[in-house]
VOGU-3710 file (C-alpha; in Angstrom, 3 decimals, decimal comma):
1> xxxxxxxxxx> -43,391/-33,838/34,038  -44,818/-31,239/32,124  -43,864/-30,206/28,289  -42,080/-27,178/29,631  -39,547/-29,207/31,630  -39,621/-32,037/29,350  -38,272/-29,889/26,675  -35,337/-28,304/29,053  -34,291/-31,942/30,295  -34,197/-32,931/25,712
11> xxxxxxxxxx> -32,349/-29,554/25,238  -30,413/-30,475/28,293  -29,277/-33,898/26,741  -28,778/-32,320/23,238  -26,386/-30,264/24,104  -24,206/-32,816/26,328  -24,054/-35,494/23,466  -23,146/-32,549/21,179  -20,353/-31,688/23,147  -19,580/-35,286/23,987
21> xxxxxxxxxx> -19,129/-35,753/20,097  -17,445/-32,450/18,636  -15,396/-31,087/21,734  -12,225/-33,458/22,156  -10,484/-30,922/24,240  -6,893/-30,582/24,330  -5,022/-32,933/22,406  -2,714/-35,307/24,602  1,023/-35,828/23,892  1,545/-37,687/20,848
31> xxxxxxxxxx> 2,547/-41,596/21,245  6,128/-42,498/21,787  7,555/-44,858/19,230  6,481/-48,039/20,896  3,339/-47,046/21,485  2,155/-46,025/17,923  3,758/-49,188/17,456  1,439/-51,237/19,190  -1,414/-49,241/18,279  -0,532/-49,960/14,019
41> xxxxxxxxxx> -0,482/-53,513/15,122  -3,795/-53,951/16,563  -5,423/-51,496/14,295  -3,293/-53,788/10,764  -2,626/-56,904/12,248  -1,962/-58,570/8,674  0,586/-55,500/7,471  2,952/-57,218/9,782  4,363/-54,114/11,140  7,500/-54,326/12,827
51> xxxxxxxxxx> 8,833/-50,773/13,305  6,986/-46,890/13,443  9,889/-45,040/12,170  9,173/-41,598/13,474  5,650/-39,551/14,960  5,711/-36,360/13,382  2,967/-33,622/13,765  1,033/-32,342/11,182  -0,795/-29,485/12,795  -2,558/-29,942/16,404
61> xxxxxxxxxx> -4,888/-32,686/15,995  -2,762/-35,179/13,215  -0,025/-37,457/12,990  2,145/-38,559/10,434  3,960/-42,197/11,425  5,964/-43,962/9,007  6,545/-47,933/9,045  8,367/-50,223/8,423  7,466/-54,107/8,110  8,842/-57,263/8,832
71> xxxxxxxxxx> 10,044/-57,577/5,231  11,792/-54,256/5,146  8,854/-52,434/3,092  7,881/-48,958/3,861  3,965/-47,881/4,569  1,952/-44,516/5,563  0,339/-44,285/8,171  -2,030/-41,456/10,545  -3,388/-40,713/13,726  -5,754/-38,175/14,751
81> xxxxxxxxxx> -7,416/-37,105/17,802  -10,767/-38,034/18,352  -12,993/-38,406/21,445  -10,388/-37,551/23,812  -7,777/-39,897/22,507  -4,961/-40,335/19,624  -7,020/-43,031/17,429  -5,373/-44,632/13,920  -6,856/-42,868/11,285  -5,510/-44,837/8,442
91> xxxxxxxxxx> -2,997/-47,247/7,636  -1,229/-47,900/3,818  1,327/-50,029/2,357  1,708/-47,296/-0,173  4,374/-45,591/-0,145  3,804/-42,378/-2,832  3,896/-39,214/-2,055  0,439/-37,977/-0,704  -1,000/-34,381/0,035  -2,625/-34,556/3,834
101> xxxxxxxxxx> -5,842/-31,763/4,256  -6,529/-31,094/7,899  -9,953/-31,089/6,577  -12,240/-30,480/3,139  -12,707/-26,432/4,284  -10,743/-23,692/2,181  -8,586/-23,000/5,201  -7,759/-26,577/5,931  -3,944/-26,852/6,902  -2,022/-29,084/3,596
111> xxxxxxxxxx> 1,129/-30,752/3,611  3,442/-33,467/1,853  4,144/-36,481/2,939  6,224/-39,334/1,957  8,016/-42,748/2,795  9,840/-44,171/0,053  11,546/-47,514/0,541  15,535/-47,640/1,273  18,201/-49,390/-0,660  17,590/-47,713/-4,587
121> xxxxxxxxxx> 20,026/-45,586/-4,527  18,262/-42,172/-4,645  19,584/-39,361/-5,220  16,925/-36,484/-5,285  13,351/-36,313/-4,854  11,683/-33,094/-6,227  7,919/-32,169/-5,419  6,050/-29,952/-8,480  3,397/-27,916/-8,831  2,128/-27,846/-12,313
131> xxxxxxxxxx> -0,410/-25,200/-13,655  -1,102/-26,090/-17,390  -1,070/-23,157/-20,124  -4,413/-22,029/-21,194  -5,610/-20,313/-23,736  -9,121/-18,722/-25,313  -10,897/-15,746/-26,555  -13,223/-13,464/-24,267  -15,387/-10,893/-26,672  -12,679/-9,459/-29,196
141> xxxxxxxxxx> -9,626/-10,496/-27,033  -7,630/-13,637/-26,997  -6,492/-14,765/-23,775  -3,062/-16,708/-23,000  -2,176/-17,988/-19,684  1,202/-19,594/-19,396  2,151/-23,022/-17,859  3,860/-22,436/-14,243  6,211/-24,588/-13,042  7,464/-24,904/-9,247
151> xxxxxxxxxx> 10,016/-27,309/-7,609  10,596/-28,169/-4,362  13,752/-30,291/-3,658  13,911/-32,601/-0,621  17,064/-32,948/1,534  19,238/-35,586/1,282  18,528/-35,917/4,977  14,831/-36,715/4,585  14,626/-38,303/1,876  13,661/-41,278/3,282
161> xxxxxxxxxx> 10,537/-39,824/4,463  8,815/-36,726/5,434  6,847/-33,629/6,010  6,702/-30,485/3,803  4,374/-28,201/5,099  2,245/-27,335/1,544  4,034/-24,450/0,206  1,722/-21,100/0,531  2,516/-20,004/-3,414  1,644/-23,705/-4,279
171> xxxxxxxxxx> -2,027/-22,812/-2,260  -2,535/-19,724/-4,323  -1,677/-20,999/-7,624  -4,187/-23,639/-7,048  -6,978/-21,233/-6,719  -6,466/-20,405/-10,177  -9,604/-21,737/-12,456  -6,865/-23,313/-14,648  -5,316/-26,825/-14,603  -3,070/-27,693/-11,386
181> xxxxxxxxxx> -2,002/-30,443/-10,293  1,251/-31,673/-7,981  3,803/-33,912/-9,436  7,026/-36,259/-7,776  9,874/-37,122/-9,737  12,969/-39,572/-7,898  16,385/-39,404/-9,356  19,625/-41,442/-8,858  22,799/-40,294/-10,562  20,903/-37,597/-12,280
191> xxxxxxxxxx> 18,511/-39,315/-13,597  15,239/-40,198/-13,357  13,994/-43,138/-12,066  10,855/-45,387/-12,676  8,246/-45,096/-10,065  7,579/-47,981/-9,826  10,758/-49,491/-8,697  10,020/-47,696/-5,155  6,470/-47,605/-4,882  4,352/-50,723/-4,034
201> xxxxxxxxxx> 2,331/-51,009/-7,132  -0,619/-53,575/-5,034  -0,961/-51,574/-1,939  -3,518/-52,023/0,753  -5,288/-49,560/3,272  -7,017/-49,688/6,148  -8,979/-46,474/6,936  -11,950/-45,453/9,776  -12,615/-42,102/7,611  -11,009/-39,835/9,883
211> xxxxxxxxxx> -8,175/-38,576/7,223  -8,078/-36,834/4,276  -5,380/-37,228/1,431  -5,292/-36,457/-2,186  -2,659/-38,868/-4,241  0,600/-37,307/-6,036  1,323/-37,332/-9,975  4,265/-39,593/-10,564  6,077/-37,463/-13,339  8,782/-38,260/-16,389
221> xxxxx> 11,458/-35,815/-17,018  9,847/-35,443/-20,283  7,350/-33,802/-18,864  9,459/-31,103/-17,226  10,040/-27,281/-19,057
//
């Protein structure tokens, strides 16, 4: 064989692994209950997983499944599709409120999810997004920029858990060079609660690096304008 055809038949092979590795082609139908089920057990075979709660879409190529254990305790939990197939992506016993990113690009699709443990009597949950007041001097001028404030209340029906697609004023606020940052308060009667008392403080995770999640601010009302 001479270099000439050598070099097709390597080009050749190039470009079948690359699409072998970044072309996953359509994605399937998403796993039935039962299914993810079995899928969270095999993948977290210690977190003693005894129910997937719901499968809910975030965007084309990512799932959002909720569990439940055998204790009653709530956990996080995603899929993606990958090399043809829905694969587990990650698996958490934590329960707080987490922003999912499609991806680490500027146009990566965002959104909220949560899955906060039953029985404490909630009332509300309201997401935040913070931008903290600024101020400085440029040349002769003094420059002020004022703290904004955003809310986003969840419906009593789900509260449990849920999706909120990341709201689009939230994205451009947070292109701002100043301080931002998104916040979760849970009430009952009113008033605010502890964190604590719903989120599992010594959580675990299981992840094979396909998913991408930045952790929410628990907030005190004190904190609120």
């Amino acid at each position: 064989m001479n270099r000439r055809k050598l070099l097709k038949t390597l080009l050749v092979l190039a470009a079948v692994v690359w699409l072998a590795l970044n072309l996953d082609g359509k994605p399937g139908a998403p796993p039935v209950h039962g299914e993810a089920l079995k899928m969270l057990q095999a993948f977290a075979p210690d977190f003693n997983i005894k129910q997937a709660l719901d499968v809910i879409p975030l965007g084309n190529k990512h799932l959002f499944v909720p569990y439940e254990d055998e204790d009653g305790n709530r956990g996080n939990s995603f899929m993606a599709w990958e090399r043809f197939k829905w694969r587990i992506a990650r698996v958490s016993t934590d329960t707080s409120p987490v922003v999912w990113h499609s991806g680490l690009g500027d146009h990566a699709k965002k959104a909220i999810v949560w899955n906060l443990a039953p029985g404490k009597n909630i009332t509300e949950l309201s997401l935040y997004f913070i931008v903290e007041r600024n101020a400085g001097s440029s040349g002769n001028h003094d420059l002020y920029f004022p703290r904004i404030q955003l809310e986003r209340k969840i419906s009593p029906d789900n509260m449990s858990y849920g999706v909120l697609p990341f709201p689009e004023e939230w994205e451009q606020f947070s292109k701002l060079p100043e301080i931002s940052y998104v916040g979760w308060i849970h009430r009952y009667e009113n008033k605010a609660a502890d964190p604590s008392a719903i989120v599992n403080s010594s959580s675990r995770s299981i992840s094979n690096g396909m998913i991408v999640t930045r952790n929410i601010r628990p907030m005190d009302e004190a904190e609120l304008e």
